[in-house]
FIZA-892878 format. One line per 8 residues: number of its first residue (from 1); their letters; for each residue x, y, z of C-alpha. Coordinates in Angstrom, 2 decimals, padded with zeros to 5 digits, always signed. Example, Ala and Ser with C-alpha at 12.3 -4.5 7.8 and 13.67 -1.06 7.14 Angstrom:
1 = AS = +012.30:-004.50:+007.80; +013.67:-001.06:+007.14
This chain:
1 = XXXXXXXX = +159.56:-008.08:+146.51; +157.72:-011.36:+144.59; +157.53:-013.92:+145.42; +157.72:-016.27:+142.45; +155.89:-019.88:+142.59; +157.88:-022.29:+144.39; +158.84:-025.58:+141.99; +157.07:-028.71:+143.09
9 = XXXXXXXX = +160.27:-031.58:+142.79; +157.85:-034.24:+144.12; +154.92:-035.85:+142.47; +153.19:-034.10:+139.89; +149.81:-034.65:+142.15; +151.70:-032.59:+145.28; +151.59:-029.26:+142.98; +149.05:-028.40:+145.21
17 = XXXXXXXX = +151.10:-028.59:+147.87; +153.67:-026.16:+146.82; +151.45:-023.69:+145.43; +149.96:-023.80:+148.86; +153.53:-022.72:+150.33; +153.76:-020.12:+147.92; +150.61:-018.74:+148.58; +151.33:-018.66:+152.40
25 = XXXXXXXX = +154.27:-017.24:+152.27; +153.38:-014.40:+150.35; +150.40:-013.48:+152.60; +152.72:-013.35:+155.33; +154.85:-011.44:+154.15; +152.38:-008.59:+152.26; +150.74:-007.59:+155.75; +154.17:-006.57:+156.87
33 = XXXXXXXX = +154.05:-002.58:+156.82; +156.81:-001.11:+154.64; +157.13:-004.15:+152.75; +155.67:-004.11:+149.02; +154.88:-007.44:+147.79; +153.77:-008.37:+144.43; +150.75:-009.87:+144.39; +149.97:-013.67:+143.66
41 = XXXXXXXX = +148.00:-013.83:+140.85; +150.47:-011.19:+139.32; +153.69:-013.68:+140.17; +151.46:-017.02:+139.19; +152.13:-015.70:+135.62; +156.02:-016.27:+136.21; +155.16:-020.18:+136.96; +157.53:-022.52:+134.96
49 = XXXXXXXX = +159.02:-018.99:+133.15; +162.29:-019.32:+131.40; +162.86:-015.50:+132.38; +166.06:-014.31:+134.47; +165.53:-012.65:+137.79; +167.00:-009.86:+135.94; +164.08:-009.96:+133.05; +161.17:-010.29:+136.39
57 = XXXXXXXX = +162.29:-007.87:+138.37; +162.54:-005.27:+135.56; +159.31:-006.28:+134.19; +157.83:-005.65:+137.96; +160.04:-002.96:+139.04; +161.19:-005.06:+142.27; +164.43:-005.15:+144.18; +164.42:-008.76:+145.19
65 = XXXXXXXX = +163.25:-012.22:+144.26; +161.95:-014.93:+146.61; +162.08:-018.31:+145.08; +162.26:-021.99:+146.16; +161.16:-025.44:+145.64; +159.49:-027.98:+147.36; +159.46:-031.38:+148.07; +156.50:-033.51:+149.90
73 = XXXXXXXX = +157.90:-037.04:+150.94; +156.13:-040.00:+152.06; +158.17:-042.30:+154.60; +158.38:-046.20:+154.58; +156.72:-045.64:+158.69; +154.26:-043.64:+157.36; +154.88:-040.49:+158.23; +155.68:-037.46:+155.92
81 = XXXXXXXX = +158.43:-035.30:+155.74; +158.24:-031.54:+153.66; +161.42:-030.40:+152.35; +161.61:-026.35:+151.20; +164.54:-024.45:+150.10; +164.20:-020.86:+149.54; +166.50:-018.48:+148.31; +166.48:-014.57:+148.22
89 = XXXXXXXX = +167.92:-012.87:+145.22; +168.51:-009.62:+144.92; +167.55:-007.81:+141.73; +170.38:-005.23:+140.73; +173.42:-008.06:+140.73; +171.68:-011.51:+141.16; +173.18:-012.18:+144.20; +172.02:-015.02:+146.00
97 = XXXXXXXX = +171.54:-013.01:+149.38; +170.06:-015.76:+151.34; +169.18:-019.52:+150.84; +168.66:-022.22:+153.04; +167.38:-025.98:+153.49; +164.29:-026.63:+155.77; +163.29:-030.24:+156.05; +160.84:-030.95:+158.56
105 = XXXXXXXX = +157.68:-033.18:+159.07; +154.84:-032.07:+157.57; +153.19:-031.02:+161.02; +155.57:-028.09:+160.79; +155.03:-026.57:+157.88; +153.62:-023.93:+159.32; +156.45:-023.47:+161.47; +158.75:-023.11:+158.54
113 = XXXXXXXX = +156.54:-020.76:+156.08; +156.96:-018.66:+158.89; +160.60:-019.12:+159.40; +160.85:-018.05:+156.01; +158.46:-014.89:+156.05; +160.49:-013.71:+159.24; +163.88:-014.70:+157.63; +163.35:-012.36:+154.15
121 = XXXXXXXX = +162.12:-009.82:+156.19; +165.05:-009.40:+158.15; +167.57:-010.19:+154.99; +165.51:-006.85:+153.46; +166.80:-004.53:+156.63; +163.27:-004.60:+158.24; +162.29:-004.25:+161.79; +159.06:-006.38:+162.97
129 = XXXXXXXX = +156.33:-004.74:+165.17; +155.56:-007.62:+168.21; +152.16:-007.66:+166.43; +153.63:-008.48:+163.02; +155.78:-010.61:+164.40; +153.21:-012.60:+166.16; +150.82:-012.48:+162.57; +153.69:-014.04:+160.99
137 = XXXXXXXX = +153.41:-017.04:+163.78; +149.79:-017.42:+163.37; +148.70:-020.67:+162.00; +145.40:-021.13:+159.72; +144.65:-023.94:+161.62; +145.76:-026.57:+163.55; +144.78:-029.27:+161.50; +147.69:-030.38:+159.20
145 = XXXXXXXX = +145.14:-032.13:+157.05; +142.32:-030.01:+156.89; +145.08:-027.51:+155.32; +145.85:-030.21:+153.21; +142.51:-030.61:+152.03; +141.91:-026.83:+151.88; +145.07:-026.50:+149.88; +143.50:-029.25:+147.04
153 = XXXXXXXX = +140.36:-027.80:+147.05; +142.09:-024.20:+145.76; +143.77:-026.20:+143.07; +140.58:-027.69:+141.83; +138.89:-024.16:+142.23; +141.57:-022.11:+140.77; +142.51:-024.89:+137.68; +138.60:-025.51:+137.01
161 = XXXXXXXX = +135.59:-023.31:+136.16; +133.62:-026.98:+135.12; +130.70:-028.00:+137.37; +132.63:-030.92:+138.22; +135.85:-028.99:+138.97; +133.81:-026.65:+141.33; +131.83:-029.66:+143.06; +135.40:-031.47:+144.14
169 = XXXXXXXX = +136.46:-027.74:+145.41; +133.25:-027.57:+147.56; +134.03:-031.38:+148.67; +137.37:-030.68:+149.84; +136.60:-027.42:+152.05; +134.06:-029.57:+153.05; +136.53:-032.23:+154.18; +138.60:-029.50:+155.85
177 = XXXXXXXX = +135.98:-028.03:+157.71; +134.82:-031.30:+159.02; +138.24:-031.77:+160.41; +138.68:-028.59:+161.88; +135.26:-026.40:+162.14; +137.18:-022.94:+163.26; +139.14:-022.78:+159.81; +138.35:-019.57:+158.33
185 = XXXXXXXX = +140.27:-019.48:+155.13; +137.77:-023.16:+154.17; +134.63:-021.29:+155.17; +135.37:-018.28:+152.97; +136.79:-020.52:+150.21; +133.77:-022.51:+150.51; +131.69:-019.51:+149.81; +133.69:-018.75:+147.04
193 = XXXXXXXX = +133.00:-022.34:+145.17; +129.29:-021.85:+145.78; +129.23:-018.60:+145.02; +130.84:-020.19:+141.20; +128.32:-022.85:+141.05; +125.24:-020.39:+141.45; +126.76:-018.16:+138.72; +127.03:-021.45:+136.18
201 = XXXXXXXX = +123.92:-023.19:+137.17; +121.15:-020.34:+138.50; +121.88:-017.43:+137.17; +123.39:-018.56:+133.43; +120.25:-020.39:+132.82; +118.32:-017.63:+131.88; +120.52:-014.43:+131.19; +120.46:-014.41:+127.65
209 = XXXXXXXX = +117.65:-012.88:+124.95; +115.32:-014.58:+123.23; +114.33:-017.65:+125.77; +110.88:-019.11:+125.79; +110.04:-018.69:+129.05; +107.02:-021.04:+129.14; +109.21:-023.84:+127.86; +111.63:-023.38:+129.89
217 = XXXXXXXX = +109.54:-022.87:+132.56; +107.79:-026.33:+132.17; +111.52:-028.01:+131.64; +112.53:-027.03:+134.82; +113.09:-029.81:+137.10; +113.85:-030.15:+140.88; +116.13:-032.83:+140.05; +118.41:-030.90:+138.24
225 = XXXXXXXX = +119.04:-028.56:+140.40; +120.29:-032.00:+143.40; +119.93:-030.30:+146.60; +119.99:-026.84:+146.13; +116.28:-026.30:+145.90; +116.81:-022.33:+146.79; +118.32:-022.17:+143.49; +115.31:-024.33:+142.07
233 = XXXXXXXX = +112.59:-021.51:+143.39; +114.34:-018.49:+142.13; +115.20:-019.54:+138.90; +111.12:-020.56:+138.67; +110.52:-016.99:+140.13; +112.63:-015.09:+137.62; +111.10:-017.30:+134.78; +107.58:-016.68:+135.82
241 = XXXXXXXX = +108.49:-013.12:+136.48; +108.98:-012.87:+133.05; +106.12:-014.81:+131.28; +103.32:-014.08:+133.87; +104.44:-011.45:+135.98; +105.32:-010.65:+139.67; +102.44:-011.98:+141.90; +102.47:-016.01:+140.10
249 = XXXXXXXX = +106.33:-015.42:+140.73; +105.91:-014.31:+144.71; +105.26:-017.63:+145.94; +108.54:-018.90:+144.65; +110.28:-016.39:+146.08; +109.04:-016.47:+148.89; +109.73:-020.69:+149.54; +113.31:-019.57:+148.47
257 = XXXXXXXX = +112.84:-016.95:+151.43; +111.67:-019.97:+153.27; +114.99:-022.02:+152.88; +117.64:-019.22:+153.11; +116.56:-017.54:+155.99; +118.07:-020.57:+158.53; +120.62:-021.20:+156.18; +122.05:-018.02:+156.74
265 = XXXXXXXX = +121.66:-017.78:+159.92; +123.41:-021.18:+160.73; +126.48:-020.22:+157.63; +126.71:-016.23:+158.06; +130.11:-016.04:+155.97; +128.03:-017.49:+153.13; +128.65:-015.35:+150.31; +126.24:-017.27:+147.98
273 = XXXXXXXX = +123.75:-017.92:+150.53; +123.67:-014.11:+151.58; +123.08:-013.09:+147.76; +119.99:-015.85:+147.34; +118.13:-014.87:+150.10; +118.94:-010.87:+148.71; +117.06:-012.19:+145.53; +114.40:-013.71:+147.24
281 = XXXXXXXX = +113.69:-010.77:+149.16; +113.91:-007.92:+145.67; +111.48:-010.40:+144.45; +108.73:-009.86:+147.41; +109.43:-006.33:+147.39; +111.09:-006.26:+150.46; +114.19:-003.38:+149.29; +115.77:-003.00:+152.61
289 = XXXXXXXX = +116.56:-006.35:+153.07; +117.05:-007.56:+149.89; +119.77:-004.79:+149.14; +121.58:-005.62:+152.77; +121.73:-009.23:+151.87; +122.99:-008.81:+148.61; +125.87:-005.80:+150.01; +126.31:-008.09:+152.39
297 = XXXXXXXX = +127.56:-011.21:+149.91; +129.35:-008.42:+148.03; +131.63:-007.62:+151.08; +132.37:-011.48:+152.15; +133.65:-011.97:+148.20; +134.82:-008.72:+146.80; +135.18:-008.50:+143.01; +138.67:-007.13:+143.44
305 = XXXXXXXX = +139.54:-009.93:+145.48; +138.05:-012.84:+142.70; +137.06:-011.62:+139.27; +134.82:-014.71:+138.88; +132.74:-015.39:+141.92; +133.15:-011.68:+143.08; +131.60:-011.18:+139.38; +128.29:-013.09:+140.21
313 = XXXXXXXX = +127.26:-011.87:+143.47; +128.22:-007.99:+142.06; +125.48:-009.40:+138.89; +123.60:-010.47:+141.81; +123.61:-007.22:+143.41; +122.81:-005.18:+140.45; +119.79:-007.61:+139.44; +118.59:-006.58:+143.05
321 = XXXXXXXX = +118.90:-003.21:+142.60; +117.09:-003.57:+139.42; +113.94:-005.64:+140.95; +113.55:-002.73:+143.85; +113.85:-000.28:+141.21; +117.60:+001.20:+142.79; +118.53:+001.95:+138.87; +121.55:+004.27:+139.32
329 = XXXXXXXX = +122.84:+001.95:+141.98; +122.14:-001.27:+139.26; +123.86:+000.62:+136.80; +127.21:+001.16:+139.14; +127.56:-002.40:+139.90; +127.26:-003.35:+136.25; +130.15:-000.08:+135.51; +132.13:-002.00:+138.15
337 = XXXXXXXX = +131.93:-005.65:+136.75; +132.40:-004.30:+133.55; +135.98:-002.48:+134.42; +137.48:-005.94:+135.39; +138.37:-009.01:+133.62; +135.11:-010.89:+134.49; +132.58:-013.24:+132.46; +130.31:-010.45:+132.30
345 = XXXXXXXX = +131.00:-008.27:+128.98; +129.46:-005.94:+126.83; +127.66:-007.97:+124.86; +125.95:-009.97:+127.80; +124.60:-007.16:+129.69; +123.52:-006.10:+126.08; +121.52:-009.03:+125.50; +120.67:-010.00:+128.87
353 = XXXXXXXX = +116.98:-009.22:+129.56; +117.61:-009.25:+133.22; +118.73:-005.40:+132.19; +115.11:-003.97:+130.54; +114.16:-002.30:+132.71; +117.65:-000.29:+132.29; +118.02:+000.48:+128.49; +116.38:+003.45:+128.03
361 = XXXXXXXX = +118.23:+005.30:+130.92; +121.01:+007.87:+129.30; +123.29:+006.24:+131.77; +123.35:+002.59:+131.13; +123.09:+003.81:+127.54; +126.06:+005.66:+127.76; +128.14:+002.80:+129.61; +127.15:+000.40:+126.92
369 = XXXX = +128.91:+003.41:+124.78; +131.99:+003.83:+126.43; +132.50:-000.21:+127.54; +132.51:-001.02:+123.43
């Protein structure tokens, strides 16, 4: 089964919104045991296609099609209504085998991605476990708007890489959380836009050859960095790592230590917060720790979950391993980054002097051989 993107027919600003169904819907319905479903950022690429059912479900080798559209209306009292019509197509004849018209206020969306999910699965000849059954109920929080805001905040993350695009992500979690605290799908998604905005603005700054540390040392500002002064004392450490040496760089790390230790403890799912404090700790030669922290950031954002966050806290964990002088296990996270489509290629770890320490070891030599 895919589940192809369902058409937005409102305003072109509620896209959002029916992404967000999609995206629902198809977790739903992929923890169902015996039930393949094609994964989302597989069936994204079908978005706005011009391809018959017949040309998708060849091209993925599936036996039905779940499609729909959308609509998000405002009414003149103020309230909002949701309007989604699905339709389940089955591959071999393109027979419609299912469809139907859901139009309910908003407050029940949740009600109907369900109906949905529970609908297809019986349409496919599936039985239910009561514990799928009841997964398929759950609700990601009970908050209509905090979804809302959670949903916008994925389009700004997934649509933008920009500073800017990841800042309005992190605002809208933000938003979501405020309304509703206990929503787990904002706190991880939160961790996911930080863990973006500490690949673009900490650890970009200095991975590439030929810097003068000593200028760029004396051009770093607090300022720049706004709040996130964590970010402010590592970068300073790794600079002055490099131009002076460890011990002018320990007292850096360690006021980064200072700051992420209660950070973490108050926001454990942190992913980015997690892989900071792993630095900080590589960097005052404290390997136990530093290497839990960063496995620990790792697990909350998996590479194979997000090729570009996951990417910079599996750098992350590598540039730990590095530091505490783990070299085999810095040169698997690299192998690992490098078998994905991530920002980290070849040519960067090549050129990246965060890897000296690794170039004359037959292994990293020969990955750099078999990755061109």
């Amino acid at each position: 089964l895919v589940v192809l993107p369902f058409v937005n027919l409102g305003a072109p600003i509620d896209v959002y919104f029916a992404d967000g169904i999609t995206e629902e819907i198809t977790a739903r319905l992929a923890a169902i045991q015996g039930l393949g479903v094609i994964a989302r950022t597989t069936a994204v690429q079908y978005k706005d296609t011009d391809k018959t059912v017949s040309d998708i479900g060849r091209e993925l080798s599936v036996d039905y099609v779940l499609e729909g559209t959308v609509r998000w209306e405002s009414l003149p009292d103020g309230s909002s209504r949701v309007r989604v019509t699905p339709q389940l197509i089955r591959v071999a004849d393109a027979t419609h085998v299912w469809a139907e018209i859901y139009e309910e206020p908003v407050a029940s969306v949740f009600q109907v991605q369900s109906a949905i999910a529970e609908r297809v699965v019986g349409e496919m000849g599936l039985t239910l476990r009561a514990t799928e059954r009841l997964a398929l109920k759950a609700e990601p929080t009970s908050n209509v708007e905090a979804w809302r805001f959670y949903q916008l905040g994925n389009q700004y993350l997934s649509s933008s890489r920009t500073d800017a695009g990841v800042q309005e992500a992190l605002a809208m979690f933000e938003s979501a959380l405020e309304l509703d605290p206990d929503f787990d799908l904002a706190q991880r998604k939160l961790a996911e836009a930080h863990a973006s905005l500490y690949w673009a603005s900490f650890r970009l700054r200095f991975g590439v050859a030929g810097l003068d540390y000593e200028r760029e040392i004396e051009q770093l500002y607090l300022d720049s960095f706004g709040a996130d002064t964590a970010s402010y004392y590592l970068t300073k450490a790794i600079l002055l790592l490099r131009a002076e040496g460890a011990e002018t760089a320990r007292a850096f790390f360690d006021s980064a230590r200072a700051i992420l230790e209660p950070r973490v403890s108050v926001r454990p799912g942190d992913a980015r917060l997690h892989a900071q404090l792993g630095l900080a700790m590589a960097g005052l030669d404290r390997a136990d720790v530093a290497i839990r922290e960063g496995r620990m950031a790792v697990d909350l954002l998996p590479l194979a979950e997000d090729a570009y966050a996951g990417s910079a806290l599996a750098d992350n964990l590598a540039h730990i391993y590095t530091l505490v002088g783990e070299h085999d296990a810095a040169i698997e996270q690299i192998e690992s980054i490098l078998s994905v489509d991530a920002p980290v290629t070849r040519a960067w770890v090549e050129n990246d002097p965060t890897w000296v320490a690794l170039r004359d070891d037959p292994r990293f030599q020969r990955l750099m051989e078999e990755a061109g």
